[in-house]
N, C-alpha and C positions, 0 to 999 in steps of 0.2 A: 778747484775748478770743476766741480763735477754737481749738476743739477740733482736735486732732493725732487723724494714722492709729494704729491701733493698732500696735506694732511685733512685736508677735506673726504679723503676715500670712505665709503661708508665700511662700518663696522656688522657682521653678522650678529647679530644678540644670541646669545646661549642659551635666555631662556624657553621662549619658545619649543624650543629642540628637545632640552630638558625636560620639558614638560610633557611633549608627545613620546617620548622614549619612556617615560616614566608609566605613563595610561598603557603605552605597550605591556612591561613586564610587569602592572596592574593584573592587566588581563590575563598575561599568561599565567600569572601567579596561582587568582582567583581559578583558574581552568583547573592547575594542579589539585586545588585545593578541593575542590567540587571532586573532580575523579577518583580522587582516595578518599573522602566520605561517601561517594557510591560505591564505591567498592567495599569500601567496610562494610556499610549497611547490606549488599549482595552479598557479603560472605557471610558476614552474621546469620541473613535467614538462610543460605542458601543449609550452612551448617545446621541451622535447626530443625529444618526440612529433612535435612539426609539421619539427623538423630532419631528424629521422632519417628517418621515413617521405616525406618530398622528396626526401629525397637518395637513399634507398634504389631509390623508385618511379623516380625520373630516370634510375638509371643501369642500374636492369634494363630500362625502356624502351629507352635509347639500347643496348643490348645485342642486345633483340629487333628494333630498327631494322636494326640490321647488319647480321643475319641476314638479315633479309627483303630487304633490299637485295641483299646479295649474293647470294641466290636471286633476284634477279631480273638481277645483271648477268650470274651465271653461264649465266643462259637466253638472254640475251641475244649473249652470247658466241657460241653454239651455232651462231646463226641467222646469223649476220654473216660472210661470207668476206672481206671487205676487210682488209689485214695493216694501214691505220693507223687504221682504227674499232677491231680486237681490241684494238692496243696502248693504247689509249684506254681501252677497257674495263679493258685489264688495271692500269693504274694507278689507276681508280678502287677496284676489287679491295682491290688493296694498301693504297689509305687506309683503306679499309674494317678489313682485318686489323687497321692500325697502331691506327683507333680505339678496335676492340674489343678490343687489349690495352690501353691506356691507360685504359677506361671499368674491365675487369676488375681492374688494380690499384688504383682507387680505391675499387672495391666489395670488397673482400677483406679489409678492418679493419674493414669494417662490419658484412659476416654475420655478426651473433653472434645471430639468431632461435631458439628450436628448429626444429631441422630445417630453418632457411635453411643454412646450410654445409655441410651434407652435398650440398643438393639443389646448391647452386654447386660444390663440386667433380666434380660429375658433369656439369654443366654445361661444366665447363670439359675435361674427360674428351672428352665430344662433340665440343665446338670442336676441340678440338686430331686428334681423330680425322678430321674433316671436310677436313683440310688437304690431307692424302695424296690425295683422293680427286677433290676440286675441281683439284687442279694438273694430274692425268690427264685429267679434261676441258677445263683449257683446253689439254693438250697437244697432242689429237685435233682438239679443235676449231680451234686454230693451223692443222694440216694438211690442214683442212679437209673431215676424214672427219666428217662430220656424223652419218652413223648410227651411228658407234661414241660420237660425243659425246653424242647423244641417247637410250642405254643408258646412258651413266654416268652422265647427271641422271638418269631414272629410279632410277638406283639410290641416288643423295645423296637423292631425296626422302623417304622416311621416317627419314633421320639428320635430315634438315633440320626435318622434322614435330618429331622429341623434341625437338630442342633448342630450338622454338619452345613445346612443350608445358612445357618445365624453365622457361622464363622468363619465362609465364602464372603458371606453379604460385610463382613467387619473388615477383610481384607480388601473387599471393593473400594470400601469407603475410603480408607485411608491411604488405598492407590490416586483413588479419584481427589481426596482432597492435596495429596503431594504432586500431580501432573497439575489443578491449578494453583498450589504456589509457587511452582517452576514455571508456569506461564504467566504471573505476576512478577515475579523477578526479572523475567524475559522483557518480558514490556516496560518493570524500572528500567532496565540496564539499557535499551533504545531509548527510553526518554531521555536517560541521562547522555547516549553518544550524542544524541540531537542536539542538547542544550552544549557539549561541548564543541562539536561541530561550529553551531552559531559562535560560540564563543573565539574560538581558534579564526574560526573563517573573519570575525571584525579586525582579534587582533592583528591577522594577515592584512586585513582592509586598511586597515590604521597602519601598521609599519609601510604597506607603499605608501597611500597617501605625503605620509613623512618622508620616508624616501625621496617622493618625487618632488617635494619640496625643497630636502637640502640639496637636490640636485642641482632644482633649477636657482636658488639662492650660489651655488659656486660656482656652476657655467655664469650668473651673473656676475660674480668677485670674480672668475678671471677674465670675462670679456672686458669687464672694468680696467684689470690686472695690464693684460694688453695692453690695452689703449692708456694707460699712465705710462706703460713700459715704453709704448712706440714715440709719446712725448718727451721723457726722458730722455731717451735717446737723441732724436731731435734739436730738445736745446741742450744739452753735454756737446754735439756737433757743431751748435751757434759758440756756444762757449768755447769750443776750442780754437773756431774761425775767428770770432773775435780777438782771444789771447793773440792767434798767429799775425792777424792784422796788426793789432796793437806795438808786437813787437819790431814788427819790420816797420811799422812806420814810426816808429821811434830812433829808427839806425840813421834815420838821414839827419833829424835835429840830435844827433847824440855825436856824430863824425862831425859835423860845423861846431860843435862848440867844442869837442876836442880841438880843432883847428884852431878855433880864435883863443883857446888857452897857451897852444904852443907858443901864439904868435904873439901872446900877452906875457908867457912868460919873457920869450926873448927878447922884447921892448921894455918892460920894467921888471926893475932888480925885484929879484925874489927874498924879501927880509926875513919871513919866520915861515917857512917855507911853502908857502901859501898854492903854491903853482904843483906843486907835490901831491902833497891833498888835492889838490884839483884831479889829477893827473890819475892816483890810486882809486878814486870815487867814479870817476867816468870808465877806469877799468874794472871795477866792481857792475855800474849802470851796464857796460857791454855783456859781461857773463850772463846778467841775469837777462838781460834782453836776447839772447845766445839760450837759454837754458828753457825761457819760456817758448819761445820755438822751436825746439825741438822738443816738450811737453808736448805740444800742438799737435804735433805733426806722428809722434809715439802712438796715439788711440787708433790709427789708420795703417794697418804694416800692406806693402802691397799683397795684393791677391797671389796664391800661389807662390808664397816666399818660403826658398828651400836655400839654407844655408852650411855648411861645416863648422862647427864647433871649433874645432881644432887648430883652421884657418884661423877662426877670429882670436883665438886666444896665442896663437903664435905672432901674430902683427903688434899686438898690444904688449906683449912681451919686448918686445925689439923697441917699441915706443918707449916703453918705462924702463929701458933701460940705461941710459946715461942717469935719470935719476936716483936710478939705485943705488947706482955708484957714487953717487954723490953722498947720500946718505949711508952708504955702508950695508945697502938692505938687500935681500936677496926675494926673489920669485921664483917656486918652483911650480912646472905644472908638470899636468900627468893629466892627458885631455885626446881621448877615442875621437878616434874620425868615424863622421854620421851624419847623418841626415836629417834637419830637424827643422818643424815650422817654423819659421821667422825670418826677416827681411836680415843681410847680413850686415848691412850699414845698422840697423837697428840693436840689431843682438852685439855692434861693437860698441854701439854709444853705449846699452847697459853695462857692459861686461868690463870699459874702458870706466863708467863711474864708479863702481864697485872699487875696481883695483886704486883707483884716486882717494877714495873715502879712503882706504886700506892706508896708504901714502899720508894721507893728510892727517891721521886722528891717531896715527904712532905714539908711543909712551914718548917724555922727554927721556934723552940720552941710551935710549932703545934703539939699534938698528931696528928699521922696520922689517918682518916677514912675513909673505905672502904665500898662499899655497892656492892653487888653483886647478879643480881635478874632475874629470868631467867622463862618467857612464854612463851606456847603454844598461836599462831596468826595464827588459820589456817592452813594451811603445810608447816608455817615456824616456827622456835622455834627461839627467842628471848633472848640474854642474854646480858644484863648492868652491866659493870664492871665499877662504878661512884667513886671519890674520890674528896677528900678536900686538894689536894698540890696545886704546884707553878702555873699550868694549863698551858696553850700554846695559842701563840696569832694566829689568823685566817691567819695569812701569813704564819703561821709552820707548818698548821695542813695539806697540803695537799702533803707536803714533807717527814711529819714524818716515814714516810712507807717504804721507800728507805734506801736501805741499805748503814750501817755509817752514816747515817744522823744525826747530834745531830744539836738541838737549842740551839740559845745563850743563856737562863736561864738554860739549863741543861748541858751545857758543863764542868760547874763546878764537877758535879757528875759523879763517873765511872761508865764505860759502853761502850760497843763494837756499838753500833748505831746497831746492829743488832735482838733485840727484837722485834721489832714492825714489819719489815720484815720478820722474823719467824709467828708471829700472822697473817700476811696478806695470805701468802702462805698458812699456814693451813686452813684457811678458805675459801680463793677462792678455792683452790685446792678439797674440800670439796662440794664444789657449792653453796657458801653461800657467805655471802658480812660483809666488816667491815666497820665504818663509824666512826666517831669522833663527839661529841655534844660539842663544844668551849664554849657553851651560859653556860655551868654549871659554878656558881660562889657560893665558890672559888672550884676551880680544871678542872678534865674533867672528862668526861662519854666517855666510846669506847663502840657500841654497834654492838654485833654480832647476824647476824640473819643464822640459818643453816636451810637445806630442812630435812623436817622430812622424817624417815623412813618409809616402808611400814608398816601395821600391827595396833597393836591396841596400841597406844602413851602409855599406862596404863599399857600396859604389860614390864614385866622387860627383859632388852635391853639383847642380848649376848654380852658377854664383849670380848673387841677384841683389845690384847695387840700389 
């Protein structure tokens, strides 16, 4: 009795969405990928920059060292008459020379500047011109003609001057040529934050755009969502005014034709017991006329409905009890006083079908047992209605709730299929849940959990017929 969504709802399509999330981590990808190949290529030169220009500036330094030294031992020379200070001097001289050709052949595969190789072969023009000219001074200077040694320094000092001035000018160069390939790197590495910048900034552009799309695609699924919900609801409402209609207006032609059967039996003999069957079927037709009205009437508990547990499970107790006895069977409860949403005439009808199903679906030659036990768990209250019958198999259990539904073990026994559908509605209806425990052998457990009331659980409930 419960109205379906309509199956016309529209559907969101995946692809689209797929597709823009996909161009998103596209772009992001592509960003990654771009940033670590400029970065590689920045370390790459920046490394070749920092090699080159080290190595470059070291050994034009240890060049101009030489020089300067060896203008300083050739002065030294000059001034010294002792023959084993000169020879002392003159072997450092010589390390001097060895140096400065050992520093010039490792610098010689390296000048490839503009204009550093030319400036070093004229560098090296001087040096080598220098040679002639220092060996005559320390010739003079050995013989200890110091004034003819002390016109030949004058005269080395401005060879000595250039070729201090070439080895300044080789250190310029390759300063000047390492500040612009660090201002070329500089200006890659801004190109490249620009182009990831753009890049990051689309992808950003692109994930809201999408964004605001799947946005407004769910605000429209659920304003849809709504408006199916508030129809549903709706007609579930006509559906259950009509059932209740239905039913009551069927009590009036269902009581007359009971009546004209009594009065039909009592007027002609009953031969193969025909007025019986009449009699058992119009009391079947009243149950289920009885059970659909109260379906009806279960979706709707009153507002504000505060009942006790304990109350309704002690009346029902008293009720099923001459049947017990009749059958040999016993009920036990164990059932906290509390407070809990639900109409109490309502939570008797469930709690009173329960313990009936319990009664009715007994094993053969099984006293029937019932157990019925009911806790506070927090701000939900708790109630087990467990018994020892025929139980139900896990393929039954998730159908049993639907109305007329009967299993094949129970179809033997009467019964309108509409009990346990009475039970559900009062209790969803309620805001609470019902569940089935199959694992209980032999029988079943139904367990109802309702939302407690406001207040203090310990205080006695207003009863609310």
């Amino acid at each position: 009795m419960k109205a379906t969504l309509p199956s016309e709802l529209p559907r969101i399509g995946p692809w689209p969405i797929r597709a823009a999330f996909a161009a998103i981590v596209a772009t992001f990808v592509a960003s990654n990928l771009i940033a670590m190949r400029e970065a590689k290529n920045v370390e790459s030169q920046s490394r070749l920059i920092v090699s080159n220009m080290l190595t470059s500036i070291e050994l034009v330094s240890r060049l101009e060292h030489d020089v300067a030294q060896k203008r300083l031992l050739l002065d030294e020379h000059t001034l010294e008459t002792r023959s084993p200070a000169m020879e002392r001097l003159e072997g450092q001289i010589a390390e001097i020379d060895a140096d400065f050709a050992s520093t010039s052949r490792a610098y010689e595969p390296i000048a490839s500047l503009p204009g550093e190789h030319a400036l070093w072969n004229d560098l090296r023009v001087e040096v080598a011109a220098l040679q002639g000219p220092a060996g005559d001074l320390l010739t003079l200077s050995r013989a200890n003609r110091d004034i003819d040694a002390r016109k030949k320094m004058a005269e080395l000092q401005p060879m000595l001057d250039a070729i201090n001035q070439k080895t300044a000018a080789l250190v310029h160069i390759n300063h000047a040529e390492a500040d612009a390939t660090v201002a070329a790197v500089e200006a890659q590495r801004q190109t490249t934050l620009f182009l990831l910048s753009l890049m990051a900034l689309a992808g950003s552009g692109l994930a809201v755009a999408v964004a605001i799309g799947v946005i407004r695609v769910v605000t429209s699924r659920e304003a849809q969502l709504r408006s199916t919900s508030l129809l549903l609801e709706e007609r579930n409402r006509e559906l259950d005014a009509f059932a209740g209609r239905v039913a009551h207006d069927l009590r009036a032609p269902m009581t007359a034709i009971g009546l004209a059967a009594m009065r039909l039996s009592q007027r002609v003999p009953d031969e193969k017991g025909t007025s019986a069957v009449l009699r058992r079927n119009m009391a079947r037709m009243e149950v289920l006329v009885r059970d659909l009205l109260t379906l009806s009437r279960a979706g709707s508990p009153a507002k504000d409905a505060v009942c006790d547990p304990a109350g309704v499970v002690a009346s029902i107790a008293e009720e099923f009890a001459p049947q017990l006895q009749r059958e040999n069977g016993t009920l036990r409860t164990s059932v906290d006083s509390a407070r809990v949403t639900c109409s109490e005439g309502l939570l008797r009808q469930a709690v009173w079908n329960l313990t009936e199903n319990a009664m009715r679906y007994h094993r053969p030659g099984v006293p029937p047992t019932i157990e019925i036990h009911g806790r506070i768990q927090g701000n939900t209250y708790r109630l087990r209605v467990s018994d020892n019958g025929i139980g139900m198999s896990p393929d039954d259990a998730p159908r049993v709730f639907e109305p007329f539904y009967r299993a094949e073990r129970s179809r033997s026994k009467p019964g309108t299929g509409l009990g346990l559908s009475i039970v559900k509605r009062v209790v969803e209806a309620s805001g609470g849940t019902v569940t089935i425990d199959t694992k209980t052998a032999p029988g079943t457990a139904f367990i109802v959990d309702l939302p407690m009331a406001g207040g203090d659980p310990h205080q006695a409930p207003r009863k609310i017929t």
